[in-house]
C-alpha positions as CSV (number, residue, x, y, z in Angstrom):
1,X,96.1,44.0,-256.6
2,X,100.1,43.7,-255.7
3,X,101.6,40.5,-254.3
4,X,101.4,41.7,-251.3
5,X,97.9,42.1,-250.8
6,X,97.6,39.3,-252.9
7,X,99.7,37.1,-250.0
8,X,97.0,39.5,-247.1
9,X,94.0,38.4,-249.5
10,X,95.9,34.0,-249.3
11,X,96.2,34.6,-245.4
12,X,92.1,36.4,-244.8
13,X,90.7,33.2,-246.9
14,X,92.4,30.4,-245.9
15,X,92.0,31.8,-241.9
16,X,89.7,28.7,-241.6
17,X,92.0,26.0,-242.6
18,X,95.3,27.0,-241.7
19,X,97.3,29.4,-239.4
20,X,98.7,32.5,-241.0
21,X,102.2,30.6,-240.8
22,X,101.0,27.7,-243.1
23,X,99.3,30.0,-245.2
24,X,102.8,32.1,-246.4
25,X,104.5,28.6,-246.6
26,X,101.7,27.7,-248.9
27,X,101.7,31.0,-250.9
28,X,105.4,31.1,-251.3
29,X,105.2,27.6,-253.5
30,X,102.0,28.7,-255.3
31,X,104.3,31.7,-256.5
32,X,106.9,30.0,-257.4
33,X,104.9,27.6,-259.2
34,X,102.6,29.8,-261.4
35,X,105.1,32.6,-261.7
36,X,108.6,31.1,-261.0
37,X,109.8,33.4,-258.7
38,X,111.5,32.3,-255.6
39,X,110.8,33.8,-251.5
40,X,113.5,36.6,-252.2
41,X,112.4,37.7,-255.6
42,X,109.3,38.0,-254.4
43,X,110.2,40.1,-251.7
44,X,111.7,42.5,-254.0
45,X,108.7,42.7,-256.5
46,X,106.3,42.2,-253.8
47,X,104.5,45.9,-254.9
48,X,104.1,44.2,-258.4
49,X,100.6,44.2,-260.1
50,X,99.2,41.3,-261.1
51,X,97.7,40.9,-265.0
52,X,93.9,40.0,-265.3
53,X,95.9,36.3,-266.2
54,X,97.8,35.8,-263.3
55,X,94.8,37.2,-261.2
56,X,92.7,34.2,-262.4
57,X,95.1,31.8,-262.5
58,X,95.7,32.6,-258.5
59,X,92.1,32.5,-258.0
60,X,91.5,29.5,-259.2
61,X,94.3,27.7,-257.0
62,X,93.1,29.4,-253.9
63,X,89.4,28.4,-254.8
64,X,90.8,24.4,-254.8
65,X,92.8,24.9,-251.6
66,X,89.3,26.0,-249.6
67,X,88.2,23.3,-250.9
68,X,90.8,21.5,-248.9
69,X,92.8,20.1,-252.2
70,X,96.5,19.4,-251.0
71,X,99.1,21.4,-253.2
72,X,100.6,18.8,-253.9
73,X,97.8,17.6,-255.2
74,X,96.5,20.5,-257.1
75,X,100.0,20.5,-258.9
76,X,100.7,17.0,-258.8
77,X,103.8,17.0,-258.0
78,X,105.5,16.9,-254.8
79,X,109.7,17.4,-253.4
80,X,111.2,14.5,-251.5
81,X,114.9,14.9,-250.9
82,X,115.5,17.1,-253.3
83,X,113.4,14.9,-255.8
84,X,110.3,15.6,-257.9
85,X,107.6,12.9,-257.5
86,X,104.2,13.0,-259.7
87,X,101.6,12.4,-256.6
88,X,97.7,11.5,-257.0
89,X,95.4,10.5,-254.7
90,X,96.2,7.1,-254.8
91,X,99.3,8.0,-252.9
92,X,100.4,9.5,-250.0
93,X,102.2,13.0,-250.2
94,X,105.8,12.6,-248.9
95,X,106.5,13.7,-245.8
96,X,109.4,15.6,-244.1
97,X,110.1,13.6,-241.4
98,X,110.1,10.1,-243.8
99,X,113.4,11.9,-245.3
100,X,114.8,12.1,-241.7
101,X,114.3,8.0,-242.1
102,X,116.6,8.4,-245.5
103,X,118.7,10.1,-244.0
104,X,119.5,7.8,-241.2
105,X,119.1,4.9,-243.5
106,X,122.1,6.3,-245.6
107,X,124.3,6.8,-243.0
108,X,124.0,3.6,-241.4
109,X,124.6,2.1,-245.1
110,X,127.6,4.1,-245.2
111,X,129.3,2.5,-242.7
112,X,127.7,-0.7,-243.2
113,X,127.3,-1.1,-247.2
114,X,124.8,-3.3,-248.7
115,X,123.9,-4.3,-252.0
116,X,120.2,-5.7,-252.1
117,X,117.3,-3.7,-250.1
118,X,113.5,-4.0,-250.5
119,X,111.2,-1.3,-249.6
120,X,107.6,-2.6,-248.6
121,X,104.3,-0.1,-248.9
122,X,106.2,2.0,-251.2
123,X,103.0,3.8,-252.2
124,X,104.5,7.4,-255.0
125,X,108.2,5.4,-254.5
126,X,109.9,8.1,-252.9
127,X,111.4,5.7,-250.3
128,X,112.9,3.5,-252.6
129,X,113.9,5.8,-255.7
130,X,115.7,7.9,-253.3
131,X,117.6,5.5,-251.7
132,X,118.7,4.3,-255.5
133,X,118.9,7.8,-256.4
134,X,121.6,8.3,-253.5
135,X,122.8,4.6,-254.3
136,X,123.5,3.5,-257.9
137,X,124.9,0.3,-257.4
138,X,122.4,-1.1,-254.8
139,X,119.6,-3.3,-256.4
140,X,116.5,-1.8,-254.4
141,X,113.1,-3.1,-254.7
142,X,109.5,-1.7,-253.8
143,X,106.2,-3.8,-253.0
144,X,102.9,-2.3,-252.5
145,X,99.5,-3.8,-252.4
146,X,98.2,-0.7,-254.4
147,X,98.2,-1.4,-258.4
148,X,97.4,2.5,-258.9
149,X,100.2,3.6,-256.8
150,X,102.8,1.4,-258.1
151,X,102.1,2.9,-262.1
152,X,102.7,6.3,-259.8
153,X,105.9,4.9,-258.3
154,X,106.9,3.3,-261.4
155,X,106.6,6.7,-263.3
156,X,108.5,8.3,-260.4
157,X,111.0,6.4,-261.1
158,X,111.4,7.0,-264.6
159,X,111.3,10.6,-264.1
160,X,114.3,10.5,-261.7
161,X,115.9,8.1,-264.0
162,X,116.0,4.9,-261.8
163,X,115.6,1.6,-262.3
164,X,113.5,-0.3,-259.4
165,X,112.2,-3.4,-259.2
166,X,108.3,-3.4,-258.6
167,X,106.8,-5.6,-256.8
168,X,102.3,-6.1,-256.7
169,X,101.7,-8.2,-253.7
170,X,100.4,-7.9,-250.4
171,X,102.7,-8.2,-247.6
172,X,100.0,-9.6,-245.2
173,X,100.5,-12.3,-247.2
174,X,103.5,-12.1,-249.4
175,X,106.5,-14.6,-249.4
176,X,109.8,-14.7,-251.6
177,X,113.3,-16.8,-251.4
178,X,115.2,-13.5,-252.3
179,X,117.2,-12.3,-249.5
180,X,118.0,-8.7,-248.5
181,X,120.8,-6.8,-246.6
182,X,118.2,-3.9,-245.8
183,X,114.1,-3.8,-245.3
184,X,112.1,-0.5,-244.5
185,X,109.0,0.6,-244.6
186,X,106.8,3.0,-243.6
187,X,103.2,1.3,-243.6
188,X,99.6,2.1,-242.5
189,X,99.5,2.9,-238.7
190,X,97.3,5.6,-237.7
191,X,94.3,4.5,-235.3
192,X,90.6,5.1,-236.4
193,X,91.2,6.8,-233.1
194,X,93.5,9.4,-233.7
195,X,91.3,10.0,-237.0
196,X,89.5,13.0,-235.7
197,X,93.0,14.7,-234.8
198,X,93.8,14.5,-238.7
199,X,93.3,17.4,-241.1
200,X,90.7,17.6,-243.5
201,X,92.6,17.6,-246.4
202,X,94.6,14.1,-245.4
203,X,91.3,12.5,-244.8
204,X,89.5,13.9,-247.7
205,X,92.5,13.8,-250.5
206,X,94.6,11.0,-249.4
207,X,94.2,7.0,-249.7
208,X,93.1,5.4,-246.4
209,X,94.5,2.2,-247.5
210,X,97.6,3.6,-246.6
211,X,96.8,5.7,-243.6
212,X,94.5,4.0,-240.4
213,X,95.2,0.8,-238.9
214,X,92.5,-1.2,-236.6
215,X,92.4,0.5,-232.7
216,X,92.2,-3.4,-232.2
217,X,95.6,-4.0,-234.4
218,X,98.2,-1.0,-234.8
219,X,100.7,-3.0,-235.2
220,X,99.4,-5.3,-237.7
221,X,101.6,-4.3,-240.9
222,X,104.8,-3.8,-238.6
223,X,104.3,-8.0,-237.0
224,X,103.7,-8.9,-240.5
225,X,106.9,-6.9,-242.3
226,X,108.9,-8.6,-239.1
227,X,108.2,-12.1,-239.6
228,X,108.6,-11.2,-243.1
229,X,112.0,-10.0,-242.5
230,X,112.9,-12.7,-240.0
231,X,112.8,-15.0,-243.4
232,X,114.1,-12.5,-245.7
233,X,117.0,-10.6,-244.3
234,X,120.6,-11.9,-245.0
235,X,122.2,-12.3,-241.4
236,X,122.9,-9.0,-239.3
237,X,120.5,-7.7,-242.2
238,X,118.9,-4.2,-240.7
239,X,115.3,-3.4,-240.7
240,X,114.3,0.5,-240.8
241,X,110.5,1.1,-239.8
242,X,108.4,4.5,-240.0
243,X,106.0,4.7,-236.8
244,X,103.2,5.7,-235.4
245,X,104.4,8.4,-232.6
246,X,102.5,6.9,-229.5
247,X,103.3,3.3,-230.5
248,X,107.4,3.6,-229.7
249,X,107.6,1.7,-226.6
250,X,104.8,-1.0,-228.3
251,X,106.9,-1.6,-231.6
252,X,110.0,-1.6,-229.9
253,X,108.3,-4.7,-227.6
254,X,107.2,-6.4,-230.4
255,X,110.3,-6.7,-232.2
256,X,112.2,-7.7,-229.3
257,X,110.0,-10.7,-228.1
258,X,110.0,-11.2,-232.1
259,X,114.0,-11.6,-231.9
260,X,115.7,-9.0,-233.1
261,X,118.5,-7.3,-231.4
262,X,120.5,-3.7,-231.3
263,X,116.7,-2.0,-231.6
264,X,117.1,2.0,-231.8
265,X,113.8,3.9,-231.1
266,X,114.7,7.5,-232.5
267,X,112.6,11.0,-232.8
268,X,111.9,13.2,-235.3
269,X,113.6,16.9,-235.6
270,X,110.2,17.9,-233.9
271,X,111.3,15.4,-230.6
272,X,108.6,12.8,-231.5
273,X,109.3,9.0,-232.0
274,X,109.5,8.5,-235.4
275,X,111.7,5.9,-236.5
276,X,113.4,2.2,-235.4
277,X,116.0,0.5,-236.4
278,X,117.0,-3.4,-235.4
279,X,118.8,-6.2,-237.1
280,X,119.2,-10.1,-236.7
């Protein structure tokens, strides 16, 4: 078998989990991952024969991802931002659109510098390395209620060579003197009811404790982290929030009757609402 078969043989058994689409995205890193080659040099050697090695090796990773194992998972290892995170289960994978929320987060602090920020839910720590990554001299701080995900975060960080201050404490019920120029998170807020719209491999692979919210409470985490904030952020201190696409109009409600002002409701690259911003 060539790689190109091989890639035919990827798309015929995964048919049943993903579209033909997903299934080249996912065979392109499984390539370069077990033999380090990259989309184009594969498309010049893609009439190569595989050894009996390589044909086992590829086997055995298509054999875990019908099982519905994440990738990122099955490597354990995922890219944020150009970054390399260790993931497990007891984190979430990191998502595209959360560095869209970097992105905006680092443009806003590079016209309004700040030296103290504290990211809360920080689950692998891709939110909050990053940001010290792309901001040596800011002290950043991460809190999550997880003690499994923060030795994950807290290896992250020494594999990107960053020093972040870890924090084990829920925020439901969490409370500190220190004051911060920036908060963000990205908590749980997916509804038991949009459950059945998620793939199998989020619901089998990743940590729930992280994912669904109450149908009765979606915006449970994002009152708490406000009134939290209302306390902890210096004045004109900015708050950046991940969210839940059908609860825009709701969050953006919330932290207005809550007080804060300048509230920016903005969508994703895929035109969905993704992301607010606010301040005291």
């Amino acid at each position: 078998m060539n790689f190109k078969e091989l890639e035919q043989y990827f798309i015929s058994e995964l048919s049943f989990l993903y579209d033909e689409e997903e299934t080249k995205q996912l065979f392109y890193l499984v390539v370069e991952q077990l033999s380090g080659w990259n989309r184009t040099h594969l498309l010049i050697h893609t009439t190569e024969l595989l050894s009996a090695e390589q044909s086992v090796n590829y086997q055995d990773i298509l054999s875990k991802l019908k099982q519905g194992r994440p990738m990122q998972h099955i490597f354990a290892e995922a890219w944020f931002y150009g970054l390399k995170f260790k993931v497990s289960e007891a984190v979430l994978i990191p998502r595209p659109e959360t560095e869209e929320l970097i992105e905006w987060i680092l443009n806003t602090v590079k016209m309004h510098p700040v030296s103290r920020i504290l990211d809360i839910g920080t689950g692998s720590g891709c939110i909050a390395i990053t940001l010290k990554k792309n901001l040596e001299l800011v002290e950043v701080s991460a809190l999550d209620v997880s003690a499994d995900a923060l030795d994950i975060a807290k290896e992250n960080a020494a594999i990107n060579s960053v020093t972040v201050n870890f924090i084990h404490a829920d925020i439901l019920s969490y409370s500190s003197t220190l004051k911060y120029e920036l908060i963000v998170s990205n908590p749980p807020y997916i509804t038991e009811h949009e459950r059945d719209e998620m793939h199998q491999n989020v619901l089998a692979y990743e940590p729930h404790l992280a994912l669904f919210v109450s149908n009765e409470n979606p915006l449970l985490f994002y009152k708490s982290i406000a009134d939290f904030a209302l306390l902890n952020l210096k004045p004109d201190g900015k708050l950046f929030f991940e969210i839940n696409e059908y609860l825009g109009e709701e969050t953006v409600d919330m932290l207005s009757t809550k007080g804060f002002k300048n509230i920016t409701l903005k969508s994703d690259m895929q035109g969905k609402d993704r992301m607010i911003s606010c301040n005291l």
